[in-house]
C-alpha positions as CSV (number, residue, x, y, z in Angstrom):
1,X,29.9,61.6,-55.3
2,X,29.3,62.2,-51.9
3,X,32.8,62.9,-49.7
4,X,34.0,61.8,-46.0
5,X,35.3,64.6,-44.4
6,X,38.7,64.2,-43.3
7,X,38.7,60.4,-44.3
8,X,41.6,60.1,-47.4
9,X,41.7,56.9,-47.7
10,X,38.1,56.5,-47.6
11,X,37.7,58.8,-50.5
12,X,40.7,57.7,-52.4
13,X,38.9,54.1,-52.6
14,X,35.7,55.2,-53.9
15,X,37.5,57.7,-56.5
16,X,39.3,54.6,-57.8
17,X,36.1,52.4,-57.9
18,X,34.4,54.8,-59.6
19,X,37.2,55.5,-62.1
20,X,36.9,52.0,-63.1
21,X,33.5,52.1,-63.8
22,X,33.4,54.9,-65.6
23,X,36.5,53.8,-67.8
24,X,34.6,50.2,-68.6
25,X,31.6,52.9,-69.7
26,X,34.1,54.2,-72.1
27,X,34.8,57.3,-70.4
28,X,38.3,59.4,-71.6
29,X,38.1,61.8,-69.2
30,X,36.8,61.3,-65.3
31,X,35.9,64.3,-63.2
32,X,35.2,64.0,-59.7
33,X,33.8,67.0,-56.9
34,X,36.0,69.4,-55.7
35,X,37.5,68.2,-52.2
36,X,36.6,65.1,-53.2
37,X,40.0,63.6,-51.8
38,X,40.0,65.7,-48.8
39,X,36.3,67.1,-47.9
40,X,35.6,70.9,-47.2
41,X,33.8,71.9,-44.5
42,X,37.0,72.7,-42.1
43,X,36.5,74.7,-39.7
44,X,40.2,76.3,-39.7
45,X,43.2,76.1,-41.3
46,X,45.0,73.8,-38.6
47,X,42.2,71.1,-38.7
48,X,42.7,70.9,-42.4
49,X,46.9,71.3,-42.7
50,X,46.7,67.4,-41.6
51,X,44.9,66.5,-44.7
52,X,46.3,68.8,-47.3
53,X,49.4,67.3,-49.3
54,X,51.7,68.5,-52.2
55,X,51.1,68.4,-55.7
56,X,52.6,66.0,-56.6
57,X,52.1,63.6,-53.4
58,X,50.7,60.6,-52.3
59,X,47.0,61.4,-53.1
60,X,48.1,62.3,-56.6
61,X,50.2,58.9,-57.2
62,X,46.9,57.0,-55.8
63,X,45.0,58.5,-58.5
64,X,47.5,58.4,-61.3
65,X,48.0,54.3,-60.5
66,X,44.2,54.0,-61.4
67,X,44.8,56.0,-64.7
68,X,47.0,54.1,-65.8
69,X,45.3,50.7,-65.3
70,X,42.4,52.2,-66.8
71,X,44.0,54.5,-69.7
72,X,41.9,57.6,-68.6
73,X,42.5,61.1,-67.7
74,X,41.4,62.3,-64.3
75,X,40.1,65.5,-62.3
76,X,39.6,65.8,-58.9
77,X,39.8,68.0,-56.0
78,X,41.7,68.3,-52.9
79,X,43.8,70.2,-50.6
80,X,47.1,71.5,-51.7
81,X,49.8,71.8,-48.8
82,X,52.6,74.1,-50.1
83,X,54.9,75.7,-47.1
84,X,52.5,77.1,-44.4
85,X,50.0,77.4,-47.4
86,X,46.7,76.0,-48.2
87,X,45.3,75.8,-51.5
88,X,42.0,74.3,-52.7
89,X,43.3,72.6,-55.9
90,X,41.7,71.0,-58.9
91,X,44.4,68.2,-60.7
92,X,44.4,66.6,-63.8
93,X,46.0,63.5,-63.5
94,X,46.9,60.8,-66.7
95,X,48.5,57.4,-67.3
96,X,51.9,59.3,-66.9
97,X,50.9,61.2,-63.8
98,X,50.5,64.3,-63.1
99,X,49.4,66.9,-66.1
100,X,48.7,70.1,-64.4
101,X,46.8,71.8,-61.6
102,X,44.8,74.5,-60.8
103,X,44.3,76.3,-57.3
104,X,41.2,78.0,-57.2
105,X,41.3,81.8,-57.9
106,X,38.0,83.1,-56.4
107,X,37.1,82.6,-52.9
108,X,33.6,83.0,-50.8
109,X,33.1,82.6,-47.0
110,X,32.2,78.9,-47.0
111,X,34.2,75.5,-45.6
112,X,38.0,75.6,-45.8
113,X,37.7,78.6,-48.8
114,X,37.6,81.1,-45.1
115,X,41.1,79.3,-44.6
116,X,43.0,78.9,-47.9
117,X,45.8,80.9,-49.8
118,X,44.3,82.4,-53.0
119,X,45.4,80.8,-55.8
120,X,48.2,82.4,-57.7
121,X,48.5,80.4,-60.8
122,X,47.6,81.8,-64.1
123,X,44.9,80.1,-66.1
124,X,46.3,77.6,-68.3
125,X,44.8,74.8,-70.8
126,X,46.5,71.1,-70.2
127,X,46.3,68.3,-72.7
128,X,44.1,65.2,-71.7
129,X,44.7,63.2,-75.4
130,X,43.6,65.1,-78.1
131,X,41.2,67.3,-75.9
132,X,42.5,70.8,-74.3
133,X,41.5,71.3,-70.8
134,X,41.3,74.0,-68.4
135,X,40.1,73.9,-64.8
136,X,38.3,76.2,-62.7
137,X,36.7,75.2,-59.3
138,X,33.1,75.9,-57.9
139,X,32.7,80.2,-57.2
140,X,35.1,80.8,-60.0
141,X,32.4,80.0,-62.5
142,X,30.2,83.1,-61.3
143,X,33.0,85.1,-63.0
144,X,33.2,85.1,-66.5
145,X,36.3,86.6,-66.8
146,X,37.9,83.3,-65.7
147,X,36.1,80.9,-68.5
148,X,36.7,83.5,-70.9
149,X,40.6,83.3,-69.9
150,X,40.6,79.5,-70.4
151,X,38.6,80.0,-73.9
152,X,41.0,82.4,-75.6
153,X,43.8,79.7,-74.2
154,X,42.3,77.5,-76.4
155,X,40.4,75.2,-74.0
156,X,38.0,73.1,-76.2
157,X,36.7,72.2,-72.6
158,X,36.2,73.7,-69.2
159,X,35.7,71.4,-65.9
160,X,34.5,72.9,-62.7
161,X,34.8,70.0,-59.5
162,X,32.3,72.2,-57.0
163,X,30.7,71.9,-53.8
164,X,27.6,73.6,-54.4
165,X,25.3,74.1,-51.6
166,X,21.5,75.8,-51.3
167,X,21.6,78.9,-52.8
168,X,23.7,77.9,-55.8
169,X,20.9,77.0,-58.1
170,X,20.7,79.6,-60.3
171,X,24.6,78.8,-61.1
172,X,23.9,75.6,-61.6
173,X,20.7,75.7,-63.4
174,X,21.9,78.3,-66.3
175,X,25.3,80.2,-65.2
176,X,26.9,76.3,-66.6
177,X,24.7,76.9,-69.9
178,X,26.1,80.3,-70.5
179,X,29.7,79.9,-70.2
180,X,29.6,77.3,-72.0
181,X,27.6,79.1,-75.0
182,X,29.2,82.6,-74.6
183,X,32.4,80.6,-75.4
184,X,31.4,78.0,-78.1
185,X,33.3,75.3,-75.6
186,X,31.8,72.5,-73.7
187,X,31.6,72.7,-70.2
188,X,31.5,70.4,-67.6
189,X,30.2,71.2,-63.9
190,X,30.3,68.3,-61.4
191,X,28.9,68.6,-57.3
192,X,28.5,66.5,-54.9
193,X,25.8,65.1,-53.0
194,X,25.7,64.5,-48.9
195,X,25.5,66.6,-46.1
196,X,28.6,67.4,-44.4
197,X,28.9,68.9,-41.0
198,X,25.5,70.3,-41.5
199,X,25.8,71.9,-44.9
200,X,23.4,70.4,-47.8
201,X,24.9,69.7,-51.5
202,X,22.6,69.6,-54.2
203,X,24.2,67.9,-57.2
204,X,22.6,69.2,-60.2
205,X,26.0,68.8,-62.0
206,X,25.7,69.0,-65.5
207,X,28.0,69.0,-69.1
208,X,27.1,71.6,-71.5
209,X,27.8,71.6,-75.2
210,X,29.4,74.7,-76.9
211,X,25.9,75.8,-77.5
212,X,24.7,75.6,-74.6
213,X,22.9,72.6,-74.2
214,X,22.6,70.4,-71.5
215,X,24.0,67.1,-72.8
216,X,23.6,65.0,-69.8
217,X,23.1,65.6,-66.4
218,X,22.5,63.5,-63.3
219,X,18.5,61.9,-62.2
220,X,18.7,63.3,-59.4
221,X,20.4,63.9,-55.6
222,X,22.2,60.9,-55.1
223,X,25.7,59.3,-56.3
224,X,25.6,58.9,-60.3
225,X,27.9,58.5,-62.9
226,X,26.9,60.5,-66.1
227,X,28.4,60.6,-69.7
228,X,28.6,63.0,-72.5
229,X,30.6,62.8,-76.0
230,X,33.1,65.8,-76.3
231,X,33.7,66.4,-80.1
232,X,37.1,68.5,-79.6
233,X,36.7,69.8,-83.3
234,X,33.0,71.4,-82.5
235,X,34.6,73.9,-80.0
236,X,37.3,74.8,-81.9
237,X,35.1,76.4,-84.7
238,X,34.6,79.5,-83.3
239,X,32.3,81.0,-86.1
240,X,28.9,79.1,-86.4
241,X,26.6,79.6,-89.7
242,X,23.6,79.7,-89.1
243,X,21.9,80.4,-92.3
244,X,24.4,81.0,-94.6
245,X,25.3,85.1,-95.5
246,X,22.8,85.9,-93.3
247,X,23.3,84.8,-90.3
248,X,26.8,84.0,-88.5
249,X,28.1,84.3,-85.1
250,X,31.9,84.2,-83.9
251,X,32.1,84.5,-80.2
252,X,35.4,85.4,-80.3
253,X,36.0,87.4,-83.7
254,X,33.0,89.6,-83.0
255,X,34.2,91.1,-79.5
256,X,35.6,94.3,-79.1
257,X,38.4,94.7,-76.8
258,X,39.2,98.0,-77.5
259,X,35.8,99.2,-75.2
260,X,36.8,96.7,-72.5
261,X,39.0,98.6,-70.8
262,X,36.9,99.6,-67.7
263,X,37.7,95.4,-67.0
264,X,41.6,96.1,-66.1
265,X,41.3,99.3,-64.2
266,X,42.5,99.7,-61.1
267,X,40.1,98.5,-58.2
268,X,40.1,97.9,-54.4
269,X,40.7,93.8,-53.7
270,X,39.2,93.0,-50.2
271,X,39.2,89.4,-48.7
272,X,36.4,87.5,-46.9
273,X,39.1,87.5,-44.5
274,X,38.7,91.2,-44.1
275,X,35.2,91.7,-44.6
276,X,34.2,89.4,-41.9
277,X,37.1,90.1,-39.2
């Protein structure tokens, strides 16, 4: 999808037209870009406070009126507004409203990301029907750590709304692939398309079976609804025989925690905020 920046109502409309097409192809579950609602390229925090709203709010009961009609789940992003805060949030929405949100963890210097609050949240699976969902947005798939959270929740499928722009290729072309094989889940990564105020998106959205495999992906660099089938019961089984008493892998049962310590030590946290002050 591509996005108007700092046009709701615009976006709002075209996230509803496009949930009804995708529910009349059958589709469940309906993801969107990140900032779809909103846009992203703000160039400060007060430019943005006028479009960010609280979870739940009136963006959130747009998109939930649409789920209802059309007995889907959906994810999309936009800005959160909570006190003098600013979030960049992914929600999952339903028929009944709101399910749960995420507000992204990991930040680069880019858009409103230079502006927001970082999220403070802990990840956490939601249920969308019988499937398990956890969220993550754009920069938080270049750290495993994150998937790996929402897997050992019990996520039988990650979704990542993004903004990707040049430079991000390599994420998209194989980081997608890998989280989603390192953690037998599927995973879903969906970008946008457009140019806003000068900065390039290049789609190349993708979802990934627990194996890795691509199982659909958009043509090519313009607005496109794709599908996959999610089989909830095929990320769940965490040990895959290959050839039987020779060859089995468990993702999960064969780690070893006890040599992952060096992951919680202490370290130094510096902002973008900081680094580029």
């Amino acid at each position: 999808m591509d996005v108007a920046l700092a046009n709701v109502p615009q976006n709002l409309e075209r996230i509803g037209r496009y949930i009804a097409e995708a529910a009349a192809g059958g589709a469940k579950l309906v993801i969107f870009p990140e900032c779809a609602a909103t846009g992203y390229c703000f160039e400060s925090a007060d430019e943005a406070r006028e479009y960010a709203q609280p979870i739940p709010g009136p963006i959130t009961q747009s998109v939930q009126a649409h789920c209802r009609t059309h007995n889907c789940f959906v994810v999309f992003g936009m800005l959160e507004a909570d006190g003098d805060k600013i979030y960049n949030a992914a929600v999952l929405v339903g028929p009944q409203g709101l399910v749960g949100y995420y507000r992204k963890v990991h930040l680069p210097f880019l858009g409103i990301d230079m502006f927001t609050a970082y999220g403070d949240r802990p990840f956490a699976v939601h249920q969308a029907g019988d499937l398990r969902v956890g969220m993550l947005i754009c920069y938080d798939a270049s750290f495993p750590e994150a998937t790996r959270c929402l897997a050992l929740a019990g996520a039988d499928i990650v979704v990542l709304p993004t903004n990707w722009p040049p430079g991000s290729e390599c994420v998209a072309q194989s980081t997608i692939r890998t989280r989603a094989n390192e953690n037998g889940i599927y995973f879903a990564a969906v970008n946008r398309v457009g140019t806003e105020r000068g900065f390039p998106f290049i789609g190349m959205s993708s979802i990934c079976a627990p194996n890795g495999d691509v199982l659909a992906a958009p043509t090519g660099v313009n607005e496109e609804i794709f599908y996959a089938d999610i089989d909830p019961e095929r990320a769940r089984r965490k040990r895959v025989i290959r050839v039987p008493d020779k060859h089995e892998v468990d993702r999960f049962g064969d780690r070893r925690p006890d040599l992952y310590a060096p992951l919680l030590a202490a370290h130094s946290f510096r902002t973008p905020r900081q680094d580029h002050a």
